[in-house]
DRENDO-1510 file (C-alpha; in Angstrom, 1 decimal, always signed):
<recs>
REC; n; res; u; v; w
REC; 1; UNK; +0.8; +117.2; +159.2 .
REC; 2; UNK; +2.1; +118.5; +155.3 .
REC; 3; UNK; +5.2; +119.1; +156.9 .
REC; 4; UNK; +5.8; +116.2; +158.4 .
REC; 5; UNK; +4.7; +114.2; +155.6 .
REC; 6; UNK; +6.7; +116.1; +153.2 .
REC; 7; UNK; +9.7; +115.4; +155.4 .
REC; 8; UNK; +9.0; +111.7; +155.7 .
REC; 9; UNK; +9.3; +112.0; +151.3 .
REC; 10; UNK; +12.4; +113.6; +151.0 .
REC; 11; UNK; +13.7; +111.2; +153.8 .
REC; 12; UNK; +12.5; +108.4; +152.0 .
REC; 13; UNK; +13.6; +109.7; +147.9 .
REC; 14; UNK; +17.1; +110.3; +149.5 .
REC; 15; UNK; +17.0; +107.1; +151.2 .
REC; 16; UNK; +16.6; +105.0; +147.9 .
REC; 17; UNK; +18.8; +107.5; +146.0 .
REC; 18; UNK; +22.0; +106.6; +148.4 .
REC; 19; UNK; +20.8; +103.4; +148.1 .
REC; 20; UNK; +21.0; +103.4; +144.3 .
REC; 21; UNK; +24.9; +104.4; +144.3 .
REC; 22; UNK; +27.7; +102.2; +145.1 .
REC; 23; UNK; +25.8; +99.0; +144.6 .
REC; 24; UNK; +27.1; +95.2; +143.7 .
REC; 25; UNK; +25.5; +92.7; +142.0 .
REC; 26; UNK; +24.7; +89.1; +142.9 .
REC; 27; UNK; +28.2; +88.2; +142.3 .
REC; 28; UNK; +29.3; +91.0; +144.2 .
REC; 29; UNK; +30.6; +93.2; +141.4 .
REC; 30; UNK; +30.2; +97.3; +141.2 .
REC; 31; UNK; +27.1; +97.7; +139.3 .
REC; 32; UNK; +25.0; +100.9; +138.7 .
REC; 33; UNK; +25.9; +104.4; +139.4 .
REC; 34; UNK; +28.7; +105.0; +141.6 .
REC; 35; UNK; +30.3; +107.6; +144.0 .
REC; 36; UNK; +32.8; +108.8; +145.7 .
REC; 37; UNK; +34.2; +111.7; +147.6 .
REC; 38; UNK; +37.7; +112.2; +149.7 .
REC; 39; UNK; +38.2; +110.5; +152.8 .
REC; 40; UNK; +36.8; +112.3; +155.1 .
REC; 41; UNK; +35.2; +115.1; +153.3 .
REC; 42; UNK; +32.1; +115.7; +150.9 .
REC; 43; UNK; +34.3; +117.0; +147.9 .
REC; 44; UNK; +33.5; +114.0; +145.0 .
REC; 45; UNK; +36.4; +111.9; +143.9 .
REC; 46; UNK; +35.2; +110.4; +140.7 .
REC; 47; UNK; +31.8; +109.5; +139.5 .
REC; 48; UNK; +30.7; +107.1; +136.7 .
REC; 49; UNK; +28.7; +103.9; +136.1 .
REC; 50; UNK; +29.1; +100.1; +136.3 .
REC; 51; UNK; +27.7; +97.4; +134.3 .
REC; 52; UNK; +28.7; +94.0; +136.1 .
REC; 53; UNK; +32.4; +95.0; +137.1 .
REC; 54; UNK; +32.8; +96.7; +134.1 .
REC; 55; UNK; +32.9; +100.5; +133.4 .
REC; 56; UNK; +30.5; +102.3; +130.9 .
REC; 57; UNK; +29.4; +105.4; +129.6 .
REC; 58; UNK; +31.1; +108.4; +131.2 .
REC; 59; UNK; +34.1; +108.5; +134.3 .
REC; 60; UNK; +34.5; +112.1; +135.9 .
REC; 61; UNK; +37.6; +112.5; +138.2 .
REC; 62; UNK; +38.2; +115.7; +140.4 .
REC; 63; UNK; +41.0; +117.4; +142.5 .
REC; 64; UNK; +40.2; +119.1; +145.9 .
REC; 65; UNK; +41.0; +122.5; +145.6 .
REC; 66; UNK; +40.1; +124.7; +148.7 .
REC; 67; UNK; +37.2; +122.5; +149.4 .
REC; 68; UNK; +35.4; +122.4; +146.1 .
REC; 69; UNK; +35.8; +119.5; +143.4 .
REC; 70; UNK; +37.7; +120.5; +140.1 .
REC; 71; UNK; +37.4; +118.7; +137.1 .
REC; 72; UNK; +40.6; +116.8; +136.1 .
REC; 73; UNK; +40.0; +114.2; +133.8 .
REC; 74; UNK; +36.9; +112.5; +131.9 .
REC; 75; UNK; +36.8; +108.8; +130.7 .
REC; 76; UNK; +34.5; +107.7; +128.3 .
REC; 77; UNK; +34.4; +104.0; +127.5 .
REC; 78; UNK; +33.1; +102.2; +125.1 .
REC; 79; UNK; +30.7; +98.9; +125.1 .
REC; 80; UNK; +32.7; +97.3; +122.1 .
REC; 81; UNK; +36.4; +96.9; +123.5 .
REC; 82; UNK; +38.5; +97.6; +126.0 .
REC; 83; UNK; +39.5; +101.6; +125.2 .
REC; 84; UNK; +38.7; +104.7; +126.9 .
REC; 85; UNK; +38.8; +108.4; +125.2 .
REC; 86; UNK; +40.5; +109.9; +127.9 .
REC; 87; UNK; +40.6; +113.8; +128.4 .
REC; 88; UNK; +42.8; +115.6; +131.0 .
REC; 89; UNK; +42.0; +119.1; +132.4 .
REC; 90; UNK; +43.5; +122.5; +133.8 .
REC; 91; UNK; +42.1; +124.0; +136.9 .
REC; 92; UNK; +39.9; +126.6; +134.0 .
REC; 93; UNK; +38.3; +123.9; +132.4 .
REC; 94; UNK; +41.3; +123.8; +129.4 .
REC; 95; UNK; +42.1; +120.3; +127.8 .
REC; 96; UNK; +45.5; +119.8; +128.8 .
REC; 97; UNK; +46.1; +116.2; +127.4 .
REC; 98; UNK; +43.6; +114.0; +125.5 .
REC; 99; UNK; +44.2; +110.3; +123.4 .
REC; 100; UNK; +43.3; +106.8; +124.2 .
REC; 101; UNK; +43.5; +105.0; +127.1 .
REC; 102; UNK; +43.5; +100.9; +128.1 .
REC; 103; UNK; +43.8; +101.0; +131.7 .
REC; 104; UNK; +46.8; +102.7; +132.8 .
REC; 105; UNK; +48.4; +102.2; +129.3 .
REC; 106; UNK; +48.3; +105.3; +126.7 .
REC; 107; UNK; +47.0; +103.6; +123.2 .
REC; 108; UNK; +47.7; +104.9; +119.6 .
REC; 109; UNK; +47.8; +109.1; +119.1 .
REC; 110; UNK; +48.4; +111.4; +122.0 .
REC; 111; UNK; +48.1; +114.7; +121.9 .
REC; 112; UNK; +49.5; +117.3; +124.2 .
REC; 113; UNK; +48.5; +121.6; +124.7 .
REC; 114; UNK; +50.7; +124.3; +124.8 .
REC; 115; UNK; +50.6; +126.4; +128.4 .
REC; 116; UNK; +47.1; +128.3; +128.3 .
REC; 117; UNK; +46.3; +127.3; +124.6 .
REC; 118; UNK; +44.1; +125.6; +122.7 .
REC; 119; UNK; +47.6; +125.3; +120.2 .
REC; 120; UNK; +48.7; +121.6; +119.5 .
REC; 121; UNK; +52.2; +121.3; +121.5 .
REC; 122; UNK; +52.7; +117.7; +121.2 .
REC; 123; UNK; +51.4; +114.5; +119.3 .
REC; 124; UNK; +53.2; +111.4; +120.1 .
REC; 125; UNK; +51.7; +107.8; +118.9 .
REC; 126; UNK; +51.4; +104.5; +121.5 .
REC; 127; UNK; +51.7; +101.0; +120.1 .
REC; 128; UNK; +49.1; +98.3; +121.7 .
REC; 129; UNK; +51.9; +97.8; +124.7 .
REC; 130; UNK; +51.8; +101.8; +125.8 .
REC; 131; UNK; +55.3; +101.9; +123.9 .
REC; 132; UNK; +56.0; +105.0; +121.7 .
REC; 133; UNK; +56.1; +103.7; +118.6 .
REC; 134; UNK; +55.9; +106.0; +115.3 .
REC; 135; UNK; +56.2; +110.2; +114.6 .
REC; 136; UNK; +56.6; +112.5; +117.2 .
REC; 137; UNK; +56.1; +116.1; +116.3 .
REC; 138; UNK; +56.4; +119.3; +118.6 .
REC; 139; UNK; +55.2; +122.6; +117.8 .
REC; 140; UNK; +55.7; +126.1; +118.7 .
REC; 141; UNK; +53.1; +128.2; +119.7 .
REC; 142; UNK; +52.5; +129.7; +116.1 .
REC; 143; UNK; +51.8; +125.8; +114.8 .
REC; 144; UNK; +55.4; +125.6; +113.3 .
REC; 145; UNK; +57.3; +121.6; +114.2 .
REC; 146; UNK; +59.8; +122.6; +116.4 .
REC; 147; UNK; +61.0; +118.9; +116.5 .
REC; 148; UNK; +60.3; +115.3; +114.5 .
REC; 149; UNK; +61.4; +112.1; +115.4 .
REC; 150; UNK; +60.6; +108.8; +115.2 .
REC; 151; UNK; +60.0; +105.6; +118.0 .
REC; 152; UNK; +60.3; +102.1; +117.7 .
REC; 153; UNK; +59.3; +100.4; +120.8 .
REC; 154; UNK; +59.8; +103.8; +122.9 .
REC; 155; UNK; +62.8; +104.0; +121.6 .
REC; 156; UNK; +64.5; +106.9; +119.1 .
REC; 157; UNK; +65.2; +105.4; +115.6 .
REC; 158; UNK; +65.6; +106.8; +112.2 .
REC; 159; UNK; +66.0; +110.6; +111.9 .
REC; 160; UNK; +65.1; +113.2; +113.8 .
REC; 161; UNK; +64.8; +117.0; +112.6 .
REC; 162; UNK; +65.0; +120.0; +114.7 .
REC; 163; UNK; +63.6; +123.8; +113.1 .
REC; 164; UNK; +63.4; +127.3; +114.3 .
REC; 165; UNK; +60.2; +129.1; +114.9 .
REC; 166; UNK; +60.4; +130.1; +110.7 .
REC; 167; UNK; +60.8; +126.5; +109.7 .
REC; 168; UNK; +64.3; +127.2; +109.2 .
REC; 169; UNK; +66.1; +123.0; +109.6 .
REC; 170; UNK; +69.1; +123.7; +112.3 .
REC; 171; UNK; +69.8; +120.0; +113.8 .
REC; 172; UNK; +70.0; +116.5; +112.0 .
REC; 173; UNK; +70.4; +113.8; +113.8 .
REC; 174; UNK; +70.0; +109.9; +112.9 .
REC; 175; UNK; +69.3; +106.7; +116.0 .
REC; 176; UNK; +69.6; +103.4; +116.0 .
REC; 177; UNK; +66.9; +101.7; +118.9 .
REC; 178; UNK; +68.0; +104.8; +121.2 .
REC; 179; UNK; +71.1; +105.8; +120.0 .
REC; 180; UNK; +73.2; +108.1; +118.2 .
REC; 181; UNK; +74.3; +106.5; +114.9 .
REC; 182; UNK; +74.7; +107.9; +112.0 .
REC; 183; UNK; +74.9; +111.1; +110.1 .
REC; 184; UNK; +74.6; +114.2; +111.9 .
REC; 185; UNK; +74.4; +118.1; +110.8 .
REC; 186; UNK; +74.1; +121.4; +112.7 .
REC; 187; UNK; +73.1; +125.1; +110.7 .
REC; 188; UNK; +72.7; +128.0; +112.0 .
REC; 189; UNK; +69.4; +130.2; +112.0 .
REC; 190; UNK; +70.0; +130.8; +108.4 .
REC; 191; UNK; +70.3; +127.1; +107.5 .
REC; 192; UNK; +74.1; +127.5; +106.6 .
REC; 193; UNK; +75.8; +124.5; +107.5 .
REC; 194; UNK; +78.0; +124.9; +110.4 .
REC; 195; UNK; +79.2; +121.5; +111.3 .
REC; 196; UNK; +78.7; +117.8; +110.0 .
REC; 197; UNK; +80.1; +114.3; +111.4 .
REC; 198; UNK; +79.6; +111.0; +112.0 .
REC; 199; UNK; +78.0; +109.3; +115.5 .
REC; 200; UNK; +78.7; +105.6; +116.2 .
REC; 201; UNK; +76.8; +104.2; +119.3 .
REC; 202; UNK; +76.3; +107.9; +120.7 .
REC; 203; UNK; +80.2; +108.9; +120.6 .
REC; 204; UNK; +81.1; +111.2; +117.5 .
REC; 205; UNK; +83.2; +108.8; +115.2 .
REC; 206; UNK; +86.0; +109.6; +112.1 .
REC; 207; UNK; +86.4; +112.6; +110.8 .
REC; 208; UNK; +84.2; +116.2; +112.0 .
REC; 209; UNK; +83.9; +119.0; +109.2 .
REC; 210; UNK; +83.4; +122.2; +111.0 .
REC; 211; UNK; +82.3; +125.6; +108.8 .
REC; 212; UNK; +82.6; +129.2; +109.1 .
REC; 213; UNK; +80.4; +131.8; +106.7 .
REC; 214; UNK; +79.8; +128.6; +104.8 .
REC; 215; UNK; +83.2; +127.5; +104.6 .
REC; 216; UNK; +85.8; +124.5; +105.9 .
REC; 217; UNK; +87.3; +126.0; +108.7 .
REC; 218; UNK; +88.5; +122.5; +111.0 .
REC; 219; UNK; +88.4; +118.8; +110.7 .
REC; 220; UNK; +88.5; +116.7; +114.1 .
REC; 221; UNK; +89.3; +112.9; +113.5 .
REC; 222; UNK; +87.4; +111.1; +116.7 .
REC; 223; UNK; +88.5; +108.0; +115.6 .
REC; 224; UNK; +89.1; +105.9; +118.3 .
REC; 225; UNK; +92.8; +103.9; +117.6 .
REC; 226; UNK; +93.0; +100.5; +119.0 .
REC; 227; UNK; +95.9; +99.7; +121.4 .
REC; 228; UNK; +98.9; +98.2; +120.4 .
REC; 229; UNK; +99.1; +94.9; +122.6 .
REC; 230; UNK; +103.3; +94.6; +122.1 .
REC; 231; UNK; +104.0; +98.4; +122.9 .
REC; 232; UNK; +106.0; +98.3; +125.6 .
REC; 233; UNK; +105.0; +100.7; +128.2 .
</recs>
């Protein structure tokens, strides 16, 4: 008679505990805790919490991966606005990716891990539409910009700087909304200059210096000359 009662319970408790997930309200809105797994299987898909439509507290998402669920990404929202912190994983449990989130639209700084490291590889900045907009900086593994640019409305524009591994500048280059215009530089590992010019709407333009050993070895004119209309052919 225990046993039977004690099966009746644990019936019952896990009765009212599925009924406790996946729930709507009166308006027929996802409220309470919810759950759910991969069609057809018991592997967990995501798992979070409702308020009247609305998502609170902590989102966990998963990957299937030979039959068990694997953490992939986290989400946790905030009662006062609209943003998420939003966290992405490795299979090990490493942060791969982590910034702000307003539905599918990255918001404000971003920032990105090198392969198998806790090192900073990449932080990137979002403007209110999920545009780049602002410094971009890459790093090497030993924390040293590798690159730095700016966006305007995920565009290039302004300078952009490339280094070597000792911080050494080798690459200048200068956009306007995307494109190459402007000054541009090239050194080599040493930082000697090794050739310097001029970029109009991403063609080189007028006249290309070009160094040896820190010396004028060759100028290139890339200026483009109009047609004469009366030439005869």
């Amino acid at each position: 008679m225990k046993h039977l009662v004690l099966m009746i319970m644990v019936f019952v408790s896990g009765t009212m505990l599925g009924q406790n997930l996946n729930g709507f309200d009166s308006n027929g809105k996802r409220h309470g805790k919810w759950k759910k797994n991969f069609e057809g299987t018991q592997v967990v898909r995501y798992e979070g919490e409702f308020s009247h439509g609305k998502e609170i507290g902590l989102f966990k998402f998963y990957k299937s991966i030979k039959g068990k669920a694997v953490l992939t990404a986290t989400r946790q929202f905030n009662n006062n606005d609209d943003l998420a912190e939003v966290k992405f994983f490795a299979s090990d449990g490493r942060v791969i990716s982590e910034g702000l989130m307003r539905g599918k639209l990255y918001i404000g700084p971003w920032k990105y891990y090198h392969n198998k490291s806790n090192q900073l590889m990449t932080l990137e900045h979002y403007n209110n539409k999920g545009e780049l907009e602002g410094d971009k900086f890459i790093y090497y593994n030993n924390g040293q910009i590798a690159e730095q640019s700016f966006y305007k409305a995920n565009k290039l524009d302004g300078e952009a700087l490339w280094y070597t591994e000792e911080g050494v500048l080798i690459k200048k280059y200068h956009y306007v909304m995307g494109e190459l215009h402007g000054e541009a530089k090239f050194y080599d590992k040493a930082g000697v200059l090794v050739a310097e010019g001029v970029y109009r709407k991403d063609r080189k333009h007028g006249v290309w210096k070009y160094y040896e050993d820190g010396k004028l070895k060759e100028e290139k004119d890339f200026t483009v000359k109009s047609k004469n209309p009366y030439k005869k052919k």
